[in-house]
N, C-alpha and C positions, 0 to 999 in steps of 0.2 A: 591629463586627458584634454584635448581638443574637444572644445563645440561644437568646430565649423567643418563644415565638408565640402569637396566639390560639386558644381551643379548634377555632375551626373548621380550624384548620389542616391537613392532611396530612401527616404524615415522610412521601418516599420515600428508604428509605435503600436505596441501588444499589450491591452490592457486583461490583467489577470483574473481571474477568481478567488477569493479570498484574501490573506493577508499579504503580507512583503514577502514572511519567511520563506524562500523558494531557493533550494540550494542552485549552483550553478551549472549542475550536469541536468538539471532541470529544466531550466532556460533552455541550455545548449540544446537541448532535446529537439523541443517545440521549437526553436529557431530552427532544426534540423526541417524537421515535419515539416512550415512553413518554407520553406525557400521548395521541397519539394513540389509545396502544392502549387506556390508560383510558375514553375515548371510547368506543367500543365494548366493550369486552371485559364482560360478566356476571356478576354475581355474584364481584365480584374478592376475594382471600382478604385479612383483615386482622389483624393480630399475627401472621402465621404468613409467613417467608419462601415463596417461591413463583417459577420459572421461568417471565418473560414467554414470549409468543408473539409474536416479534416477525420480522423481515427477516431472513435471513442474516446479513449483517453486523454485524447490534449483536447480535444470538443468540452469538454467536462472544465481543464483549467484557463482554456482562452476563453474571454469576453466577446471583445471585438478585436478586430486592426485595423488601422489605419495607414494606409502607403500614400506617402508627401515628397515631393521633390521641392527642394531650397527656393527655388521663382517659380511655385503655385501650378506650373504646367500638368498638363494630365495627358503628358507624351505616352504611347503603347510601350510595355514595357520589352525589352529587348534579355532574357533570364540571361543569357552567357554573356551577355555583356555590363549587366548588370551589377552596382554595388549598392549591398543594402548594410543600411547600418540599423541594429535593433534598439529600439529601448521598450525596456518591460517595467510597467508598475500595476499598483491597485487602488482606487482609488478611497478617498477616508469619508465619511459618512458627513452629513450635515451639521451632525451635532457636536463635531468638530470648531465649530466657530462658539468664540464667547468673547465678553466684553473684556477690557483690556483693565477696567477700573470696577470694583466694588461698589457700592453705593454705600460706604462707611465714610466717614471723614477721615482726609488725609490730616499725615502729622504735622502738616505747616497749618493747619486749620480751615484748609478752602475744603467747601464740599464734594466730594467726588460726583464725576459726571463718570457715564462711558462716551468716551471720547475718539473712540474707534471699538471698530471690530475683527475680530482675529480668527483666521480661517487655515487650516493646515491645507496643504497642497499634495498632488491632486484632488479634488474634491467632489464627489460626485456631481453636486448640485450647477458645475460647469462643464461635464461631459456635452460634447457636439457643441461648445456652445465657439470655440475658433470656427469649427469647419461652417456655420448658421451663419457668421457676420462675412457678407457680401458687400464688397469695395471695387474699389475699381481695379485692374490686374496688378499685382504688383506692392500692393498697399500693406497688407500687411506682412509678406513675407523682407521686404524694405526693413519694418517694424522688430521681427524679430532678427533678421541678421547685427542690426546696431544693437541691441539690447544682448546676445549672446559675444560680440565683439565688446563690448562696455567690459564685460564679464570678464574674458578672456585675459582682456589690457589688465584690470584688478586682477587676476590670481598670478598673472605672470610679472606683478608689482613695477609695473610702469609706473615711471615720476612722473608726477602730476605737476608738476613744477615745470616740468621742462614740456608735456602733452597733455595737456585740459582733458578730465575726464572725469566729470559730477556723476556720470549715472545716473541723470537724471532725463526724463521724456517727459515734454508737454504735449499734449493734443489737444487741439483748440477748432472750434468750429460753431455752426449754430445747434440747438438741443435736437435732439430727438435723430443726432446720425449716429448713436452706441458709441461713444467715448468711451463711458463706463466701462461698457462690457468687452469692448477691444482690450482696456488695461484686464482687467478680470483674464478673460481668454489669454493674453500674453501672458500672466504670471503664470496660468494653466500650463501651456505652451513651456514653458521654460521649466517649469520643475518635472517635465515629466523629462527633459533635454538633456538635464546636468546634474540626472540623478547616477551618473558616475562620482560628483565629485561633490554634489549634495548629500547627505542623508535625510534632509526634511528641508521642506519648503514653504512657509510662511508666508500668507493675505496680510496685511495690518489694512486696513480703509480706514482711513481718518475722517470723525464726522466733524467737518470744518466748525459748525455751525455751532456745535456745543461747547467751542474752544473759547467762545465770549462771551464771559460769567457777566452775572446782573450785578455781581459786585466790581466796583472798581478796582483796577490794577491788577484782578486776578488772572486775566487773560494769558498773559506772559508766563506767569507760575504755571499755568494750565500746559501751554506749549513745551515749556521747559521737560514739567513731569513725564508726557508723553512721551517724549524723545528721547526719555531717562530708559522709557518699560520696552522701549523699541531698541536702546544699546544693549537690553540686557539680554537681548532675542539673537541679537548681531553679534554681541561677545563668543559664541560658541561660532566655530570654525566651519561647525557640522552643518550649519542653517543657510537655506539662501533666505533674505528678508525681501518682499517685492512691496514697499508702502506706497500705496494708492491714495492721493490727496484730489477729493472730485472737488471739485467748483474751484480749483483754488485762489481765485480773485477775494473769496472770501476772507484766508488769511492774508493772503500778500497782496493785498490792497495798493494799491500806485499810491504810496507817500507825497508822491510831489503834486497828486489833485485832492487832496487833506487838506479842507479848509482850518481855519484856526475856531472854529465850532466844533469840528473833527473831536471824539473823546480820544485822550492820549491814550488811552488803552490799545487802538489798534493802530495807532504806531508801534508800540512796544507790540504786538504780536505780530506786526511785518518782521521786526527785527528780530524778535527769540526766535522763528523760524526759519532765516537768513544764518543766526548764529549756528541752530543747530545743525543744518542741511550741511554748512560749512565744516561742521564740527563731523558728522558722522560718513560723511564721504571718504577719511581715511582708512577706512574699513572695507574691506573686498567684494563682502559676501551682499551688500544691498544693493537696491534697484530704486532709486524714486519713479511714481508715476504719476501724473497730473494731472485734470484737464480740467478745459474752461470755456465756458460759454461768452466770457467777455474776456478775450484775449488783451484789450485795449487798456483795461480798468487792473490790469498785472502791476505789482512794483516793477521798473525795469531790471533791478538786482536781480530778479528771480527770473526773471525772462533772459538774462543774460548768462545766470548758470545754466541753464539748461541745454543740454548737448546735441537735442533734435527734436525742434518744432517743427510738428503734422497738424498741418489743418485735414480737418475728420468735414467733408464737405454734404451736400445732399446728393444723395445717388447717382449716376448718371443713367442714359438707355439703358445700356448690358448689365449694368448692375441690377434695374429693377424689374427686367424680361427674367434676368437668374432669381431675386429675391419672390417674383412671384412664381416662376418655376418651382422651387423648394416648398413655397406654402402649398400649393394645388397637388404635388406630389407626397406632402405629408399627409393633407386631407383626404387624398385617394387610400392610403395607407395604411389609416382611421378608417375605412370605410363608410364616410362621409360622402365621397363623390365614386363615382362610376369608375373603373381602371379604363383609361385612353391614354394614347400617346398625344401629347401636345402638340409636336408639330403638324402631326396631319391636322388636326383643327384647326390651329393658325392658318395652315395655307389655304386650308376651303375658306374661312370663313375671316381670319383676321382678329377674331374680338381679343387675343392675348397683344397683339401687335398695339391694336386699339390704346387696349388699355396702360400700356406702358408707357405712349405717345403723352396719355393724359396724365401720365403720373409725374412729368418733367416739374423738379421744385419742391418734390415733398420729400419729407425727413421719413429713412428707415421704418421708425418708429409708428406713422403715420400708415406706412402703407403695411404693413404687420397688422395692423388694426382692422383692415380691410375683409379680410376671411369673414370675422365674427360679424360683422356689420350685415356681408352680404347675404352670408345665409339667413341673421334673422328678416332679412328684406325679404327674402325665399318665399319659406316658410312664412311670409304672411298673404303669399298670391297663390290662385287656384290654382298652379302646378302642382301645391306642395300636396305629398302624399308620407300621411307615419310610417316609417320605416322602410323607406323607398330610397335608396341611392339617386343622387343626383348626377341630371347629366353634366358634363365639362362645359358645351358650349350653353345652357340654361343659367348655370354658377356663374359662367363671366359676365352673362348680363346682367346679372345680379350685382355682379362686383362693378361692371362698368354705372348702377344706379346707382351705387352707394359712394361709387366715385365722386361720380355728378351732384349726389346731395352734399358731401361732406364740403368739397368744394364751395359750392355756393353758399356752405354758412361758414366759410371762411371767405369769401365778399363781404357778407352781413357783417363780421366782427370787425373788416376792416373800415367800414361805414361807421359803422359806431364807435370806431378808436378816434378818427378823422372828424367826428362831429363831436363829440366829447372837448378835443381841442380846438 
């Protein structure tokens, strides 16, 4: 089975109610119902999950759906002309995830750390969390076409010999633009994609950090072991394995800026890591994922396996007029804020324009933070009233405050980093 589709294509990804077990006159049903309701239905929502209107009966087994075209567009859809490809799953609960190591000693004698975390795919605790990460156009559906083509090349056993093909992605950029949760979201993304050819889909996060024991020389046995509990995941044919290594400057450190102070320990864990990526890349079924806050401070071995480096940058305009779009539309949604359309307020008044203007240079992460900021700024002036809906353009001034403050104690920290040295 094919990953890949052409642009004209449809995802409908159909998330279910209850378990997997769902015969396939079942599916075929609800996919029936669904394309009729496409048929009709107006102005249907795209990138954004969304609760059909459909019968009783498949009301009762559909969640939500989701309709994706392959370059993120959110073209009106055209039914008769239209090709949709379905994928159905359910997703696995939270408590799905557990540590990869025990907290007994191992049989070579080092003490066991959890040295990752292990999470089955799909997961609830990642729903909406692709369609919430806002990039510039193009970014991440880039992302996942090379990552479902990595795939493709491994199951149709291309020589690696003859066309380079690590399966391995770095994203590299400054903190706080979702690195993380882009890798997170793409393994999301993919196991719900290649559950034709998957039966289970596997998280491993590697906690870097815990990989350099306070004992000497353990570090490397550490890497080794982990790599061990990750082949034994990847031996079954059945599994996609997508191993997420965050900071990874931590393990694969640049060897060649190791002074001779440097503890040889994390030479030998650049290299067990070098060994083993080398080592388990013959294998189909995995995905490396990586990223790095200090792209610079990378061994270049490891920067050189890596088959497509993405700088993850700070937002641009349209990203974060969309990013605060989503937030002021969840809050409305929460019944937090007043229901208004945004752009009429934009154009009377500007304060969303405003405040995107001023948001040039901050990290995701940062302006995410902004909601909770603003409101408690609110809620401490004489507008506020208990249990009173707020208005939209009172909220942005609020937000445009806490802009302005947060801002200027990032001045202040940059004075005092500057006066320090």
């Amino acid at each position: 089975m094919s990953f890949l589709s052409n642009s004209d294509t449809i995802h409908v990804e159909v998330c279910l109610r209850g378990n997997d077990a769902r015969p396939n006159a079942l599916r075929s049903n609800i996919e029936s119902a669904l394309k009729g309701y496409f048929q009709t239905a107006i102005n249907l929502p795209r990138n954004v999950a969304f609760q059909p209107d459909l019968t009783h009966e498949h009301t009762e087994l559909v969640c939500s759906v989701l309709l994706e075209r392959d370059n993120g567009e959110a073209q009106p859809l055209k039914p008769a002309e239209t090709k949709y490809r379905f994928h159905f799953y359910t997703t696995k609960p939270e408590e799905a995830q557990l540590g990869l190591f025990s907290n007994e000693e191992g049989s070579d004698g080092i003490d066991s750390v959890v040295a990752a975390s292990h999470a089955l795919l799909p997961s609830a605790q990642f729903v909406g969390l692709w369609e919430n990460l806002i990039y510039e156009p193009g970014l991440k559906e880039k992302l996942l076409k090379f990552a479902l083509s990595a795939l493709m090349f491994s199951q149709h056993r291309v020589d690696t010999n003859v066309i380079a093909c690590n399966r391995l992605i770095l994203l590299h950029g400054p903190p706080g633009t979702g690195k993380t949760s882009l890798c997170k979201a793409l393994a999301q993304k993919l196991a719900i994609r290649t559950q034709g050819s998957y039966a289970y889909t596997h998280l491993v996060e590697i906690n870097s950090h815990s990989l350099f024991s306070k004992w000497f020389s353990e570090s490397g046995k550490l890497v080794a072991r982990l790599f061990y509990k990750i082949t034994e995941l990847v031996s079954d044919q059945n599994n996609l394995v997508c191993v997420l290594i965050d900071e990874v400057e931590s393990l694969a450190y640049a060897r060649s800026a190791m002074s001779s102070n440097e503890p040889r320990d994390a030479m030998r864990v650049v290299n067990a890591v070098l060994t083993q990526l080398d080592a388990i890349k013959s294998c189909p079924n995995v995905l490396i994922l990586a990223t790095s806050n200090l792209a610079q401070s990378i061994d270049l071995a490891f920067v050189d396996r890596a088959d497509i480096r993405l700088f993850i940058g700070f937002p641009g305009i349209l990203a974060i007029r969309e990013i605060y779009k989503s937030m002021l539309a969840e809050l409305m949604s929460a019944g937090v804020l007043q229901r208004e359309v945004l752009e009429a307020e934009d154009a009377e008044e500007g304060l969303l324009s405003q405040l995107a203007e001023r948001s040039i240079g901050l990290s995701g992460r940062t302006l995410r933070k902004l909601p909770l900021l603003a409101h408690a700024q609110y809620t401490s002036s004489d507008l506020f009233e208990l249990d009173q809906k707020i208005s939209l353009s009172d909220f942005l001034d609020a937000m445009l405050e806490a802009l302005e403050k947060h801002l200027g104690e990032q001045r202040l920290l940059k004075l005092e980093s500057m006066e320090e040295l």
